[in-house]
MIGU-683249 format. One record per atom (N, C-alpha, C): x, y, z. Coordinates in steps of 0.1 Angstrom, whole numbers, plus 5000, padded with zeros to 4 digits. Layout:
XYZ
...
END
This chain:
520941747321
519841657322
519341597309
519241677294
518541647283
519441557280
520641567285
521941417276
521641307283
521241337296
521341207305
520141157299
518741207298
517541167291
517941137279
518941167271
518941127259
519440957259
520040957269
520940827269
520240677276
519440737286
518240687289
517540637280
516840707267
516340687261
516740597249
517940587250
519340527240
518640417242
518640367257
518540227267
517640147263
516340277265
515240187265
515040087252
514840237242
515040217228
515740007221
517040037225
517439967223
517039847226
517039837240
516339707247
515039687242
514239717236
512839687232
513039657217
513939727213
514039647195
514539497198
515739467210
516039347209
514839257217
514339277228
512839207230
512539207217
512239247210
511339287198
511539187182
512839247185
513139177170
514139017165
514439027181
515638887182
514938797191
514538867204
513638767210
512238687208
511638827197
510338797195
509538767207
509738897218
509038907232
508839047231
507639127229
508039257229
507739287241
508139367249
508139447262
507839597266
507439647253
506539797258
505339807244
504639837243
503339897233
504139947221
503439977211
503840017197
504040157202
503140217210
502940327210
503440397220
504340347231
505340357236
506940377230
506640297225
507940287216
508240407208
507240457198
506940557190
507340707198
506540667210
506340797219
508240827224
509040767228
510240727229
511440767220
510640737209
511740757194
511640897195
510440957191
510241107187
510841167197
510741187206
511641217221
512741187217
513541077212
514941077212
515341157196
514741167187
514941247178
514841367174
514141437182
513641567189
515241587193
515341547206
517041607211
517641587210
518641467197
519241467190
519241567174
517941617174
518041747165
518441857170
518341857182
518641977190
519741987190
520441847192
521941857194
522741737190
522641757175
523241637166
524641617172
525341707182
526341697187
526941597194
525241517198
525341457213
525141277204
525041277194
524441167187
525141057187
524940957192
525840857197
525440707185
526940667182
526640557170
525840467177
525540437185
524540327189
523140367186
522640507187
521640537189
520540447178
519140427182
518140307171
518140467162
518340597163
518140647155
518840617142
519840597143
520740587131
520640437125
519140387130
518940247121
517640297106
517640427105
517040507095
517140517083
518540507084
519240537071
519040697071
520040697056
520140887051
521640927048
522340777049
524140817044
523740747028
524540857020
524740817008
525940757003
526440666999
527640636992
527940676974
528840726968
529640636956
529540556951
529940456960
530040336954
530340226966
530740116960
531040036974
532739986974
532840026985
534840006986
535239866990
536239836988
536539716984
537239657000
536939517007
537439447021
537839367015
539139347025
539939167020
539539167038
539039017039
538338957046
539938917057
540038887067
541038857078
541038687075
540238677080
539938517074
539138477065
539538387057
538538387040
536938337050
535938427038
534838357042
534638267031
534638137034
534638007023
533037967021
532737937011
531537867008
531537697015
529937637009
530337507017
529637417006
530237287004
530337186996
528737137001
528137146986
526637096981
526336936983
525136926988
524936706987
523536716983
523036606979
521536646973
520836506973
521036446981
520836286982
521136256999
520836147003
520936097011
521935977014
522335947002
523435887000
524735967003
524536116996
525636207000
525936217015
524836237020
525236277033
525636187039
525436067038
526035947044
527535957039
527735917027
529235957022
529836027031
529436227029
529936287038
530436257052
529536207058
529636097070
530736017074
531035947064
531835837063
533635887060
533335977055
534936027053
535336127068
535036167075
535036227089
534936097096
534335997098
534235907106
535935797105
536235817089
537535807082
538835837094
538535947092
540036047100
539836007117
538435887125
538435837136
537535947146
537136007137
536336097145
534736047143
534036027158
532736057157
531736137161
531136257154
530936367159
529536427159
529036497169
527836547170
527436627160
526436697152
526336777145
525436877151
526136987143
524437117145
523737117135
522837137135
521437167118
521337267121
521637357106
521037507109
520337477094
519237557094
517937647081
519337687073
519537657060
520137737051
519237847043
519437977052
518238087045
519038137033
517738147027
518238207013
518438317013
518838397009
519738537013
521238557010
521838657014
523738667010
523938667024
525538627025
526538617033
526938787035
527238807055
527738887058
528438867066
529438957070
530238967078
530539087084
530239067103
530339217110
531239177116
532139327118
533139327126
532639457135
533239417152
533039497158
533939537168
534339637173
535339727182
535039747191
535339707206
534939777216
533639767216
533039657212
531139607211
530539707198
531139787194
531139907183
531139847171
529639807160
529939797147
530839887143
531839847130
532639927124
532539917111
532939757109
532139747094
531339617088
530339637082
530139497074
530539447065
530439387054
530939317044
530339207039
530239227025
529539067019
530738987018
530538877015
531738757010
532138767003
531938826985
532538896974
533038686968
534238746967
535138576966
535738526979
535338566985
535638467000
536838557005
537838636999
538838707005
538938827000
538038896990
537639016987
536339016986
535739146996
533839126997
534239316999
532639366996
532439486994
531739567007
532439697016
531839747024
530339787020
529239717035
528039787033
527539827045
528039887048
528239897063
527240007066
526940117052
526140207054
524640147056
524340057045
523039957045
522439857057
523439827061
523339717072
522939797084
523639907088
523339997099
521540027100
521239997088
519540027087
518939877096
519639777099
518739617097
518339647112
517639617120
517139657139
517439567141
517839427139
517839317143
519439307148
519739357138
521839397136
522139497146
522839477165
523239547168
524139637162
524139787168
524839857164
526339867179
525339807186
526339857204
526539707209
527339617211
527239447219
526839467235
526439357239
526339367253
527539357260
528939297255
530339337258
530739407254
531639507254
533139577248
533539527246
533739467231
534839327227
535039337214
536139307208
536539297197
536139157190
535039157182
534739017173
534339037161
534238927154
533638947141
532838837142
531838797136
530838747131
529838717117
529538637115
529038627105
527738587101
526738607092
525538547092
524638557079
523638557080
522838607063
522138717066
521938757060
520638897056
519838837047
518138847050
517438767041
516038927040
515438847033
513738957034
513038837038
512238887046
510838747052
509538807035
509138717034
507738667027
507338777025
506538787037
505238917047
506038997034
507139057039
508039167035
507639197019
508339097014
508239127005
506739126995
506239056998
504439086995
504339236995
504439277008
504039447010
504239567003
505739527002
506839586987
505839566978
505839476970
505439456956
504139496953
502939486969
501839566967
502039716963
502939766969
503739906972
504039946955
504439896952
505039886939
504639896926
503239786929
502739716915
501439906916
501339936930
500340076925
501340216921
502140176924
503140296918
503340226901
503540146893
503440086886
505440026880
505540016892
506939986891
507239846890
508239766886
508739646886
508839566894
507839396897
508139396911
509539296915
509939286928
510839256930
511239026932
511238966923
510738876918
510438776931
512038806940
512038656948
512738776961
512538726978
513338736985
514638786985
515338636980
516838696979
516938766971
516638816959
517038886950
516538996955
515439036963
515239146969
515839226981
516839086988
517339116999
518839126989
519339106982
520339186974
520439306970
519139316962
519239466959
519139556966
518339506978
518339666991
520139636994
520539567000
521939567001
523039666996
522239666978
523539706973
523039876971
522139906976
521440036975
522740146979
523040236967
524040346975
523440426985
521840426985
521040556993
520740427008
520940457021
520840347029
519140417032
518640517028
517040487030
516440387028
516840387012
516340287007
516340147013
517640117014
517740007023
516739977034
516740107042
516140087058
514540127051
513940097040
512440117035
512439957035
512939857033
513039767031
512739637041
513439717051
512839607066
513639457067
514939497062
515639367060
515939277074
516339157078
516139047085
517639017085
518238967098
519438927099
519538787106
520038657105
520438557110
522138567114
522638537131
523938507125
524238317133
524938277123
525438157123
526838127127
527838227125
528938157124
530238217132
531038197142
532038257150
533038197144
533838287136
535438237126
536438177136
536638237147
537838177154
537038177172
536438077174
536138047185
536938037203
537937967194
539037927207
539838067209
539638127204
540338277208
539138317223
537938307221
537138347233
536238217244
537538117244
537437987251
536237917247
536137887237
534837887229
535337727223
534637577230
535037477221
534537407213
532737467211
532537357204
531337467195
530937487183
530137537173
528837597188
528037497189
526937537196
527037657212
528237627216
529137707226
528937897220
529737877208
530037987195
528338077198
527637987191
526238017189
525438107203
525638057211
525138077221
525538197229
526738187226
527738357232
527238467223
527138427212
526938537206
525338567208
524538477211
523138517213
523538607222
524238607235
524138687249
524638787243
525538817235
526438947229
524939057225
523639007219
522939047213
522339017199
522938927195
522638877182
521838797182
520638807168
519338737166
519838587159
519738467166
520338367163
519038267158
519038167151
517538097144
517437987149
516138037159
515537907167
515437727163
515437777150
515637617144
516737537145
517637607147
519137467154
519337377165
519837277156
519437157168
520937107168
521237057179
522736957179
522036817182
522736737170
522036577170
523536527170
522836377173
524236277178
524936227168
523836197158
524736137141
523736147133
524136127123
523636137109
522536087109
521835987112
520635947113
519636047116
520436137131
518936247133
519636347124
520736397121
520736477111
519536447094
519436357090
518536317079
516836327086
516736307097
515336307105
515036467107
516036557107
516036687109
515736727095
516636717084
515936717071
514536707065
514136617074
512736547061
511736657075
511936657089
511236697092
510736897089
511536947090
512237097085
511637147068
511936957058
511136957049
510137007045
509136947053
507736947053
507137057059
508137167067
507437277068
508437417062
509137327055
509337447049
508937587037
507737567035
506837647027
505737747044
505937707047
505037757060
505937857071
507637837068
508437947076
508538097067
508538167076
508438317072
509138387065
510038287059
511138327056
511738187041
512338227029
512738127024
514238067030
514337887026
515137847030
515037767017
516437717012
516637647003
517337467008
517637457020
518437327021
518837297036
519537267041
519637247055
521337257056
522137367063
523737317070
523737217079
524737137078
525137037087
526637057091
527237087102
528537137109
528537057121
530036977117
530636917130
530437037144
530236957156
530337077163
531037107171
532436987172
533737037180
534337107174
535337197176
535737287169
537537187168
537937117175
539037107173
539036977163
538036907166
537436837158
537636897139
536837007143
537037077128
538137107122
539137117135
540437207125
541437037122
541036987128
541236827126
541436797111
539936837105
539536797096
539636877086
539736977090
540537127077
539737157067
540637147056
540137247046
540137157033
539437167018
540137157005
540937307001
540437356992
541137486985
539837536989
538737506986
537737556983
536637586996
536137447005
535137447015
535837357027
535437397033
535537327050
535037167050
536537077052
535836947049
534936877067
534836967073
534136987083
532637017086
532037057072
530237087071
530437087058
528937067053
528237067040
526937107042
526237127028
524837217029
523837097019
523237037029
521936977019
520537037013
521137066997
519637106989
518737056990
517637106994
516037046988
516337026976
515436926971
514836876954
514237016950
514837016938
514337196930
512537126926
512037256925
510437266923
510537276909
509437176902
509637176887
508137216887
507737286871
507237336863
507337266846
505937346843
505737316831
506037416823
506937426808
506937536798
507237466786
507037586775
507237486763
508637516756
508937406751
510337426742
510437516731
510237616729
509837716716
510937686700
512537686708
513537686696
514737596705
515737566697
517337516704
518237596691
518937646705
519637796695
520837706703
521937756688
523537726697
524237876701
525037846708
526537946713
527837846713
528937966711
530237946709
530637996723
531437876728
531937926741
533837966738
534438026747
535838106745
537137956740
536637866742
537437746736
537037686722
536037736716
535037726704
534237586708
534037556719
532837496721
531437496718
530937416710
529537456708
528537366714
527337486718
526437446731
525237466730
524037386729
522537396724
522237446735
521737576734
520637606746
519337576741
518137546750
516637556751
515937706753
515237736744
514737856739
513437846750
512337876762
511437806765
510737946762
509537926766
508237986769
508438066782
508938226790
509138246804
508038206813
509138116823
508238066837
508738106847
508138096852
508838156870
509038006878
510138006881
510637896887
511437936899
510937886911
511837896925
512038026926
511038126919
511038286920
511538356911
512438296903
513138346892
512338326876
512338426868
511938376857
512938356846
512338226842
513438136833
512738146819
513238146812
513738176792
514538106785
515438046788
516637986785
517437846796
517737806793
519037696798
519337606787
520437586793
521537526791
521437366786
521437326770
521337146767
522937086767
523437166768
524937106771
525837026759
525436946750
525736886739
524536786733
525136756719
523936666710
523636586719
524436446729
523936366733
522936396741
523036506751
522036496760
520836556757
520636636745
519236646736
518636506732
519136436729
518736316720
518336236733
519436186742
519436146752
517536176758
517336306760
515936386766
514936346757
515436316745
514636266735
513536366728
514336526734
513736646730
513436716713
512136776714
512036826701
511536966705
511737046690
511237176695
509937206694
509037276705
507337246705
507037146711
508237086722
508237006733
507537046745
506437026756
505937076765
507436996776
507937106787
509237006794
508537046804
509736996813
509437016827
510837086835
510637206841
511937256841
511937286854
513137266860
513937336875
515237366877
515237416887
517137496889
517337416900
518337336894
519637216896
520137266911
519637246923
520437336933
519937456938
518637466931
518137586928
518437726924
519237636912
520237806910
520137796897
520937716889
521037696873
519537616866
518837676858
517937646852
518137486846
517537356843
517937276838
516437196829
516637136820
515137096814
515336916820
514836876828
514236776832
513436666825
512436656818
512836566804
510936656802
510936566789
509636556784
508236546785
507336576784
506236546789
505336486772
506136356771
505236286755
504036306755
503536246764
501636246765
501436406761
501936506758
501436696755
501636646737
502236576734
502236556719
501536576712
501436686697
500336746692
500736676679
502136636672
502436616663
503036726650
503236816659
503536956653
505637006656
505436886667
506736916671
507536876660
508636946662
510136936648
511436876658
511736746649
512836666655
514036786654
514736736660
516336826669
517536766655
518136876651
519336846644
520336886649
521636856648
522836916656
523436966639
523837126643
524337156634
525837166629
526037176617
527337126613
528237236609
527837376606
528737496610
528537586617
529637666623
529437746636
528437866632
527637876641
526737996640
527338106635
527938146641
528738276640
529538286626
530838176620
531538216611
531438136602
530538036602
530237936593
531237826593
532137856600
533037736599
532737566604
532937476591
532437346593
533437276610
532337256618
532337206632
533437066630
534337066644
534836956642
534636906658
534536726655
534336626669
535536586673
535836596686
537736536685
536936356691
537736316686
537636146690
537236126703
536236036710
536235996723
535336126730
535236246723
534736316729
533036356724
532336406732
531336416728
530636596720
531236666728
531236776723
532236826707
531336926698
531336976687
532737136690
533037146680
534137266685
533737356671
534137446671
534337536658
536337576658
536837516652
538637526650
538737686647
538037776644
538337876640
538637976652
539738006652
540538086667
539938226667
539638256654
539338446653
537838456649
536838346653
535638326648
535138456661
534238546657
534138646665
533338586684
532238506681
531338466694
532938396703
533138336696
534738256705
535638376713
535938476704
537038586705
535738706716
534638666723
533838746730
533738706743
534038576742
533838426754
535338466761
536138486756
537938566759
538138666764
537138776760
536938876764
536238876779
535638786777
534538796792
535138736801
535938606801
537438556806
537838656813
538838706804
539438816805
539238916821
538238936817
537639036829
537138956839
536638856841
536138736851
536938826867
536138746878
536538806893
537738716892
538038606889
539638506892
540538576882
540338646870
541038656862
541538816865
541038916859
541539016857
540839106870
539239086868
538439136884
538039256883
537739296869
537539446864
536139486865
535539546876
534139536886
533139646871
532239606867
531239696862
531639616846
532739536845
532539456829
531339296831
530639286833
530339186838
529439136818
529339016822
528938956807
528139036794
526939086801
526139156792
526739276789
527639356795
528039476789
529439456783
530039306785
531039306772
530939296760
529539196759
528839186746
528439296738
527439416750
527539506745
528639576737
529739616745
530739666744
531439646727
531239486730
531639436716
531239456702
529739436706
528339476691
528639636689
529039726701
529039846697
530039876691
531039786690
532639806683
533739896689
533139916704
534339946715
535039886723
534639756717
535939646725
535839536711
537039526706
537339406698
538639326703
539239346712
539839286716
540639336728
541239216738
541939236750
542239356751
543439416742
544139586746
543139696744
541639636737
541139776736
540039776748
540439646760
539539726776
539939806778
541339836772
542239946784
542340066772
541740086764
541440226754
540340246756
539240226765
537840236763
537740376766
538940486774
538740586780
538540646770
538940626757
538340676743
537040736737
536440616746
535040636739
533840656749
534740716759
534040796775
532940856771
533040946762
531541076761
530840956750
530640866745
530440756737
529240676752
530340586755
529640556767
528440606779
528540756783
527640766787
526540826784
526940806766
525440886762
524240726759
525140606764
524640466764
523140486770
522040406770
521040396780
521240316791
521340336805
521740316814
523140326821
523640416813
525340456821
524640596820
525940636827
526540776834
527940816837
527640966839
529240986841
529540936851
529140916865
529540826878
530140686875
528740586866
529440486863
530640426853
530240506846
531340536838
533040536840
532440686848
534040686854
534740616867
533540506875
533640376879
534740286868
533940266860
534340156854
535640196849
536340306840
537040306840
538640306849
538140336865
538540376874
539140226876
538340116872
538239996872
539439906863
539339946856
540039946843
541339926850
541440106853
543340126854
543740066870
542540006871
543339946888
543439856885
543039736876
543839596872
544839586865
545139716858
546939736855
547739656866
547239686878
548539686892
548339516896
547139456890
547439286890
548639266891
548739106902
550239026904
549938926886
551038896884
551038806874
550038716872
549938636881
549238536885
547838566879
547038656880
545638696874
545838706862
547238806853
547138786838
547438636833
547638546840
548838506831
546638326830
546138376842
545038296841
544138386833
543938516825
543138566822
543538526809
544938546800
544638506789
543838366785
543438276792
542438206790
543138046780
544738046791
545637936779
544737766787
544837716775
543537556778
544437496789
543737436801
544237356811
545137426824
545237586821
545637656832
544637776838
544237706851
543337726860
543937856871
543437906882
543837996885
544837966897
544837826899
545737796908
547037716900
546937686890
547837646882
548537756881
548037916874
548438036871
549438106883
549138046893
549738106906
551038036913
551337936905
552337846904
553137846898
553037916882
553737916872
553938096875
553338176882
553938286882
554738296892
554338226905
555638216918
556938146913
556938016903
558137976897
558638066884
557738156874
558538226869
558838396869
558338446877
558138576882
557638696876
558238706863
558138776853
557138666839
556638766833
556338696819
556938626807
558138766812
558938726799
559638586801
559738556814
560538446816
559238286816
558238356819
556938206811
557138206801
557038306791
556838306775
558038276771
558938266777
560138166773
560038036778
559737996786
559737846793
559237726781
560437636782
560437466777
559437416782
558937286772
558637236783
558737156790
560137116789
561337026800
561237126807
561237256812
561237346822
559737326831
559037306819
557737366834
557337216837
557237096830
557736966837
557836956851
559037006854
559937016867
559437086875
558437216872
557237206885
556237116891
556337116905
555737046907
553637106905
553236966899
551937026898
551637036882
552437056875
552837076865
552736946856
551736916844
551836776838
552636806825
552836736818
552936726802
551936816796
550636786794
549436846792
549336986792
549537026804
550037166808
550637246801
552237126802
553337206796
552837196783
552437126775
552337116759
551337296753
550537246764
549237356764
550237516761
550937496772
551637686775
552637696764
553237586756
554437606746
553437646739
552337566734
551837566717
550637716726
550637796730
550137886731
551038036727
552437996735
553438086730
554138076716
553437956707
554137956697
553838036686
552238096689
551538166681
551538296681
551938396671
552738496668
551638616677
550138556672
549438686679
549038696690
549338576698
549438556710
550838646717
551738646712
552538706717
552638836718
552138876702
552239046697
550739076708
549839036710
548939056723
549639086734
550439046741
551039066753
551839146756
552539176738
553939296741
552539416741
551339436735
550439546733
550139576750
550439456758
549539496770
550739506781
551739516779
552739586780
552939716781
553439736767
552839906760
551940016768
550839916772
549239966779
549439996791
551039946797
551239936810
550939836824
550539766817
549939626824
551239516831
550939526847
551839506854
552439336848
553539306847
553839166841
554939066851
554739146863
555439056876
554739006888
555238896890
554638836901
554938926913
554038966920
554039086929
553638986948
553338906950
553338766961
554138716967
553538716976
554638676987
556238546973
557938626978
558338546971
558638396974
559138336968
559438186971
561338186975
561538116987
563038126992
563438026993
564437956987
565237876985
565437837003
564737747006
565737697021
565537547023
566637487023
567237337025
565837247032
565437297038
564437217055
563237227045
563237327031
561537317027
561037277013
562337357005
562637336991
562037186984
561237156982
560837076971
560336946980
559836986994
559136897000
557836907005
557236817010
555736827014
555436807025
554536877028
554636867044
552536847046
552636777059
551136767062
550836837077
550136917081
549536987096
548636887099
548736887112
547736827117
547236877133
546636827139
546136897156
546137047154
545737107166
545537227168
547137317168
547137387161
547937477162
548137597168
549137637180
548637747190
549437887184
550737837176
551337927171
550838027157
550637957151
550037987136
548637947134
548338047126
546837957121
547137847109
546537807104
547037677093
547337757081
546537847076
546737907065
548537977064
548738057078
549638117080
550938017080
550937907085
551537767084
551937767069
550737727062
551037697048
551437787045
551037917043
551838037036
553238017034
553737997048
555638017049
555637907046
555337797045
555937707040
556237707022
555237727016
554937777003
555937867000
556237937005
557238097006
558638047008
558937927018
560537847015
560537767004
559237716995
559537636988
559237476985
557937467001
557637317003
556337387001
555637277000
553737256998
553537177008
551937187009
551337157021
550437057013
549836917019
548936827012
548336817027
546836717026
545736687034
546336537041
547036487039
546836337039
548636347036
548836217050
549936147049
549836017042
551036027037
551635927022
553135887021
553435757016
555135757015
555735877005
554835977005
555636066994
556036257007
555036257017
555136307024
556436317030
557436477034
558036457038
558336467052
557636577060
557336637070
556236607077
555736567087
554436617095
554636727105
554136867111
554136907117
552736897128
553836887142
552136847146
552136957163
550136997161
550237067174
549337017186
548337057189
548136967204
546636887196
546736787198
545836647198
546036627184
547036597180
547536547165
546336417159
546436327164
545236227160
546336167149
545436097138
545535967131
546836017121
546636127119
547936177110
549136127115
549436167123
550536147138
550935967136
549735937139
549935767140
550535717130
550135747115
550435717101
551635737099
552535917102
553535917102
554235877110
554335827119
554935757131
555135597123
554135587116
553835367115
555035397097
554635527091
555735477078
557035577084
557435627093
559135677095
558835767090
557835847090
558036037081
558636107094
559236197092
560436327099
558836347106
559036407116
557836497125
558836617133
557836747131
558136787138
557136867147
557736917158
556736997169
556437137162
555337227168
555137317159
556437437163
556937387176
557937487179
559237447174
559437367168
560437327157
560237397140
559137407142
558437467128
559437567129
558637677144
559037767142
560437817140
561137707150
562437777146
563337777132
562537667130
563437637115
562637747104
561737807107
561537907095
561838017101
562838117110
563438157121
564438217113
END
């Protein structure tokens, strides 16, 4: 009888947090509710035996982690292409209207907050995940388990994933900071940044002290659960249990999409919650896969920023830096202000012209905001503050750091320092080096390579991978430990096992990007066989310019460039392309192929993969240079194009057999 009452109690429980927290209908008293809990935690102490993962008990927190373990995502979770004008969005408009399509939109609140992703079993959360780089994100599954809003149990037994934000509301974070400022602690500046840090909490108390907020937005593969159109998506998953944001609208075109904008605008300081911009998403789905992908965002939706909030601060100094190419770069020294929640100190003048351009001096009153609301930017002058005390702007003529006299290359606007071994340059390499596209070595992040560097435990590439050296060094540091420590090191020896492709974009050669790097390591496999490469050889990749090729010879031509690589060798550092290989086959070898319509057999990515894997590439857009179209059900304008210039077509079930 106490289990049947315990499970009863599961019921109620549950059903009143979702009245409660998703509906914003509550359906029993506070003090009902309360009366309920204690009852269900009472005989679940009695018999932890009986304690079922659904239960609201376990939205408490009290699991500790380590650290956080590492998810590759099933399907990438991709970011989405920025507009900040009204012009943009029309643009945007106009290229979808392009491909013959005219299509409904949904408006969703872009809440400020991070990207999640739940997967669930049998209606069973199993895990969460942030977005990390869109195909590696970090389990937080312990954290998330704390949010009430976030089922733990679906209203189906079903296998889905989902996606959404985790944010903090306003209220919230006010209460904290009162909480805080009498304990005499640090307060927590902005929302997001506070809905980050509970996130990444290894103690999930903490987290669930926090009271974090969940939105979900987004169903990855729809047509898998007869699902056709975005708003369809939306809606199933409301019934599943999920807290979905009342503010989405589906409009007919762009016009009320922009009318949704300005109205959303105006009350945007008055919702409970911050929001930085507005999503806009085609809302057929076939529609969407129509219109696909770049490398990067879904040419299917975009996110319009609000105008960033400007402030006043003063120009105090313009200091330079040496970036990893010996670029030199005036930053703005200001007065700290808090801007869009963040406090700002510094940004970025980018070169002489656009100082002079601003018409800036130091003991300038400016006017400053974050570009997107992210990157700090100085916005111009405020002349009428003029005291006459201000000091005109010089652009200086040797490098900060080694004194070496600065050189301008022709045509260009930017200052360089030619000196390759000037130390600030040889630190910019370093940080390279370790970057998430490059090497990915978790716990080196900017400020502690610099450190690393000033302390004289990293002077160069091979000595990330000696740092175990200076282990009892390290955590007698202020702010390390043996835990993180031996994180980071742990860190270290797992980017040994890198495919090529990450070293060969880490050494940081000019004009090879990380998809460039991934081309030249599928065509040359090994290192030793790049570090030999002509460049009449790499020419003849496709993708591959002059530029390029000039770039990767005169990088191998330099002795310490080399004796660097046999050292990281030596160190053990993996030097083969370890990715899917590339196979010589007749039907694919050195051609281009374009997807188009819905595909029943493959997903597109999977498409592209084997195609890439025989030897052919995949492009957006039919051309007389196209050699292939493959097409699957409602092909559209692609189809017609190749059909009007004579390109080969084939069915997707021809695909298949030919890569068979």
């Amino acid at each position: 009888m106490m289990q049947e009452r315990m499970n009863e109690l599961i019921d109620i429980i549950n059903e009143a947090d979702y009245n409660y927290h998703t509906l914003d209908n509550p359906t029993i008293t506070d003090q009902e509710y309360d009366k309920y809990l204690r009852e269900l935690f009472e005989i679940e102490e009695e018999h932890p035996e009986w304690i079922r993962e659904d239960s609201p008990t376990q939205h408490a927190g009290g699991k500790i982690i380590d650290g956080f373990e590492k998810v590759t995502h099933k399907i990438p979770m991709m970011s989405l292409s920025d507009v900040f004008s009204e012009q943009e969005l029309i643009a945007f408009n106009d290229r979808i209207e392009k491909e013959g399509i005219h299509p409904e939109y949904m408006c969703e609140l872009k809440i400020d907050g991070l990207s999640v992703s739940l997967l669930y079993e049998k209606g069973k959360l199993i895990r969460a995940a942030t977005r990390g780089d869109g195909t590696t994100g970090e389990d937080i599954t312990h954290n998330v388990k704390t949010i009430k809003v976030i089922p733990l149990k679906l209203k189906e037994k079903i296998d889905i994933e989902v996606r959404g934000e985790i944010f903090m509301n306003k209220k919230t974070l006010e209460e904290l900071n009162e909480k805080r400022k009498e304990k005499g602690e640090p307060l927590l500046q902005n929302c997001r940044n506070a809905a980050a840090g509970s996130i990444r909490q290894l103690d999930s108390k903490v987290a669930a002290k926090r009271k974090l907020d969940n939105f979900i937005y987004h169903l990855p593969n729809p047509l898998d659960y007869g699902l056709n159109t975005h708003e369809e998506a939306i809606n199933y998953m409301k019934e599943l249990g999920f807290k979905i944001n009342p503010n989405n609208r589906l409009v007919k075109n762009i016009k009320e999409v922009i009318e949704f904008i300005e109205e959303k605008g105006k009350i945007r300081d008055s919702l409970p919650y911050d929001i930085d911009g507005v999503v806009i998403k085609v809302n057929d789905i076939r529609q969407q896969q129509k219109l696909g992908y770049t490398a990067k965002y879904p040419k299917w939706a975009t996110a319009y920023k609000f105008p960033a909030v400007e402030v006043l601060t003063k120009l105090t100094d313009i200091i330079f830096t040496v970036g990893r190419t010996g670029q030199i770069t005036p930053n703005a020294v200001l007065e700290p202000v808090i801007v869009a929640g963040s406090t700002i100190s510094r940004a970025t003048l980018h070169n002489e012209e656009y100082v002079k351009e601003k018409e800036l001096k130091i003991g300038d009153i400016v006017s400053i905001r974050k570009a997107g609301d992210v990157i700090p930017e100085v916005v111009e002058v405020k002349k009428e503050r003029r005291t006459g005390k201000e000091k005109d702007f010089s652009m200086i003529e040797e490098c900060p750091m080694c004194h070496t006299k600065l050189v301008k290359k022709e045509g260009q606007v930017d200052y360089y320092c030619p000196n390759e071994k000037c130390p600030a340059r040889h630190t910019e390499s370093l940080i390279h080096f370790v970057s998430r596209d490059a090497m990915n070595i978790d716990g080196l992040g900017d400020r502690i390579m610099e450190d690393f560097y000033n302390f004289g435990f990293i002077g160069n590439i091979a000595d990330i991978y000696s740092l175990k050296q200076h282990e009892k060094d390290l955590i007698r540091l202020e702010g390390y430990g043996d835990k993180s420590v031996s994180n980071l090191l742990e860190a270290i020896e797992k980017s040994k096992e890198n495919s090529l492709e990450r070293l060969i974009f880490a050494l940081g050669i000019p004009h090879v990007g990380a998809k460039t790097a991934k081309i030249l390591a599928q065509n040359f496999k090994t290192m030793d066989s790049f570090e030999q490469a002509t460049e009449e050889e790499l020419v003849k990749i496709p993708d591959i310019g002059g530029i390029i090729a000039k770039s990767i010879t005169n990088y191998f031509s330099k002795d310490h460039n080399k004796a660097m690589i046999e050292e990281l060798k030596e160190l053990g550092i993996n030097m083969n392309y370890l990715g899917q290989e590339v196979e010589e086959n007749v039907d694919f070898s050195g051609k281009t192929f374009v997807l188009t319509g819905s595909l029943q057999l493959f997903t597109r990515d999977e498409a592209s993969e084997k195609i890439e894997s025989l030897g052919g590439k995949t492009v957006n857009s039919v051309s007389k240079k196209t050699s292939v179209v493959i097409v699957g059900v409602n092909p559209g304008s692609k189809y017609q194009k190749a059909q009007e210039l004579g390109i080969e077509i084939w069915t997707e079930e021809e695909f298949q057999e030919k890569i068979s």
